[in-house]
N, C-alpha and C positions, 0 to 999 in steps of 0.2 A: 720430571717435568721438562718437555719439551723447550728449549729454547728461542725465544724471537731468532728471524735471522732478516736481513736486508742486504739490498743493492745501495751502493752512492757511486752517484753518475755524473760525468761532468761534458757537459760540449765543448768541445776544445778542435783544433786543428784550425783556427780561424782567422791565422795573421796571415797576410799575402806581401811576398817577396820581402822587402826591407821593413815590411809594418809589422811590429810586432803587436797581439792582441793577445792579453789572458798569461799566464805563467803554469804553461802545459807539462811542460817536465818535473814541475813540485807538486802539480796538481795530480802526475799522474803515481807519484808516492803516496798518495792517498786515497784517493778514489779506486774501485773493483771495478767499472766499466766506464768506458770515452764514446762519445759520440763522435764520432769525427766528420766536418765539414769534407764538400762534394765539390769544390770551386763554385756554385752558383752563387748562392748569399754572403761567402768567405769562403778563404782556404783558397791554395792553388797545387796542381803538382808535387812539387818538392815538400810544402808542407806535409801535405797528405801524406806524404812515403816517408816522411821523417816523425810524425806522430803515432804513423801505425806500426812503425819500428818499434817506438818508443815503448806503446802502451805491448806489445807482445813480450817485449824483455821484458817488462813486468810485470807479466802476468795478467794483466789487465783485458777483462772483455771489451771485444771491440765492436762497435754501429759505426751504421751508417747515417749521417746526419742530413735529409737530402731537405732543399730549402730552395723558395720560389727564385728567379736567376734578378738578382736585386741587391749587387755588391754598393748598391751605394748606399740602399738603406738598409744592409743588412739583415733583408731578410724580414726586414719586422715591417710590411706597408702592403696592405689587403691587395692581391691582383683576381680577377676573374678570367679563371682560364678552362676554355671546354674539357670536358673530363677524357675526351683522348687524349687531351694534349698533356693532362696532367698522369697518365698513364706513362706519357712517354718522357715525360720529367722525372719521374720517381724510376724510371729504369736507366735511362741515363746514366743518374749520378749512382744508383747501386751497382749497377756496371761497373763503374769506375772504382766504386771502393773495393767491392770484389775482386777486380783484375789487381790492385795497389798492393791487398792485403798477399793473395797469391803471390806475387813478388817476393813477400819479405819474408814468405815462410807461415804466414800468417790466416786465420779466418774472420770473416763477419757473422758475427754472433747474429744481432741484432739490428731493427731499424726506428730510428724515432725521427718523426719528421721534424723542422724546424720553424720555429716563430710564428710567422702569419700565417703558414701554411698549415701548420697545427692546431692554431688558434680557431681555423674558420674549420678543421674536420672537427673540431672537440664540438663545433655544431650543428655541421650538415654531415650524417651517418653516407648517405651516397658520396659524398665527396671525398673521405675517409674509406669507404669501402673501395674507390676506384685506387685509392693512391695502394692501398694495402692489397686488392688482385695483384696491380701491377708487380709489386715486389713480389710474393710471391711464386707468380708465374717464370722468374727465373732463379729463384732461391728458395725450395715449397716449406724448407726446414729452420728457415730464419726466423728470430722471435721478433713480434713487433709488440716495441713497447708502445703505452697508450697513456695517454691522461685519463688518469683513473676514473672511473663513474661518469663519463660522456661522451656523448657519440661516438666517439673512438672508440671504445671498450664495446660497446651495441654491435657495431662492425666486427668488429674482431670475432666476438661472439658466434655471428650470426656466422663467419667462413671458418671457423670451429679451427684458424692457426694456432699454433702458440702464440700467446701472448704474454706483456709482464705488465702492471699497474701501477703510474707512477704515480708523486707527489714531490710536489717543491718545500725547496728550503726556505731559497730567496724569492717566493712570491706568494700576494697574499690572495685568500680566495674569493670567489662570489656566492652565494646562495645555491646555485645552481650546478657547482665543482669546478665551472673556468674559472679563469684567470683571471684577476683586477684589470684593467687597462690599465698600461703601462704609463701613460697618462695622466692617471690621477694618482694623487697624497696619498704614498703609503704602500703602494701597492708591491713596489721592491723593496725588498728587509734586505738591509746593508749590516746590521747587527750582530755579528757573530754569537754574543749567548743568546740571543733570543730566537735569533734561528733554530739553535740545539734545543732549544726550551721545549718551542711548539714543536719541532722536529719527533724528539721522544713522547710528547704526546700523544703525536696522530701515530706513531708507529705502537706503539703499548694499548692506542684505543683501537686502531684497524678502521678510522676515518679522517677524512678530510675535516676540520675545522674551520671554518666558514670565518671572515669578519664578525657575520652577523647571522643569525639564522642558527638551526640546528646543526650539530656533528651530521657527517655523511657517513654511513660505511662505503669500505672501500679498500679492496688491495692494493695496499701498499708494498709492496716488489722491488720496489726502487725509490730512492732520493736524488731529485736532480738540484743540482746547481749550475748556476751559469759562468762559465770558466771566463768570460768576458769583463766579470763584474770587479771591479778595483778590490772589494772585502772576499773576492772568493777562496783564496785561498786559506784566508781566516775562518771563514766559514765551513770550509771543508774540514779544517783541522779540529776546528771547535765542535762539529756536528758529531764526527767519529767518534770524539773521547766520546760525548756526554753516551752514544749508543753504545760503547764499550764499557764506560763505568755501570750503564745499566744492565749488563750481561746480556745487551743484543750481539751478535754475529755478526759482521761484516763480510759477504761473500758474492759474486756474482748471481744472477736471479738464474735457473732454469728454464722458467718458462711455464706457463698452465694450459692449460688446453680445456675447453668449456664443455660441457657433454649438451 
């Protein structure tokens, strides 16, 4: 019998100068792939070459984390930006992790976009398709990860790249496979076993688990958490056993490709 296997991923790279955010170096003992911050939303320079160090010594898959340029709200506060200019924000920051990772000896596996800029492709498929040409037009072999079963994934689809299909630990879902507003009751699990709960779940069922509403299917490729989150490190620890004592795989995703 074939084996489950998974991704656990974390966004990290995201303290800037003396601020530190998230606990990246214990996070990256654990997690198989880092998203790493681009300076827009977080992250600066120094961080970025010192996270992509970090995650290559061990082994760790490395993304590119590219995020609307919104360091005060990190990243998480809706902007409408013409889709050139959001062509030219997504190649920007891959630029930059690209050249960073080159530095250190290193490559960019992957690319997942960040917060609100992912939140609004998981519902406009053109807004998502513009951000994903762009990266590929200077990367054709990069996997872009996606939230799983929306728009994102349609996109992906329809320019037949590699892709991988994520699902969160730390956030609860809507009917529709986005994401709760952050916003309301409930919607971040701070909970480490109940994380690992639903976690093994949706990985053993091959869907998204709703609040409310029916199971999605859906590949699952990857498990993100948010390396931001005060419990993330618990959660990351606690996610791993529970998919290890279930004789899931912990390994970096490949990649699909949609025919």
């Amino acid at each position: 019998m074939t084996k489950l296997t998974v991704d656990l991923n974390a966004d990290m790279g995201e303290s800037f100068g003396p601020w530190v955010m998230g606990q990246d170096e214990a996070l990256l003992k654990v997690v198989t792939s880092a998203n790493i911050a681009c300076g827009f939303h977080a992250g600066d320079p120094d961080v970025m070459a010192t996270t992509i160090a970090t995650a290559h010594k061990n082994g760790v898959g490395i993304g590119c984390h590219p995020g609307f340029p919104d360091l005060q709200g990190f990243g998480r506060r809706n902007m409408k930006l013409a889709l050139p200019s959001l062509r030219n924000l997504v190649q920007y920051q891959l630029g930059a992790s690209l050249a960073m990772a080159r530095a250190q000896g290193a490559q960019v596996r992957h690319l997942k976009l960040h917060g609100a800029l992912a939140n609004m492709c998981s519902a406009d498929e053109a807004m998502a398709t513009a951000c994903y040409e762009a990266a590929l037009e200077i990367a054709p072999d990069i996997i872009v990860m996606v939230l799983a079963a929306t728009a994102q994934q349609k996109a992906v689809e329809k320019l037949g790249c590699l892709w991988a299909g994520e699902i969160f630990a730390d956030r609860a879902y809507n009917a529709d496979a986005t994401l709760v507003d952050r916003s309301l009751p409930g919607a971040v699990i701070h909970d480490p076993d109940h994380a690992a709960e639903r976690i093994l779940e949706m990985v053993q069922a091959g869907a998204i688990l709703p609040e409310t509403g029916d199971p999605i299917p859906a590949a699952v490729d990857t498990i993100c958490l948010h390396g931001d989150g005060e419990t993330a490190l618990q959660i990351a620890r606690s996610v791993r056993a529970k998919l290890e004592s279930a004789g899931v795989v912990l390994q970096p995703f490949q990649g699909q490709r949609s025919c």
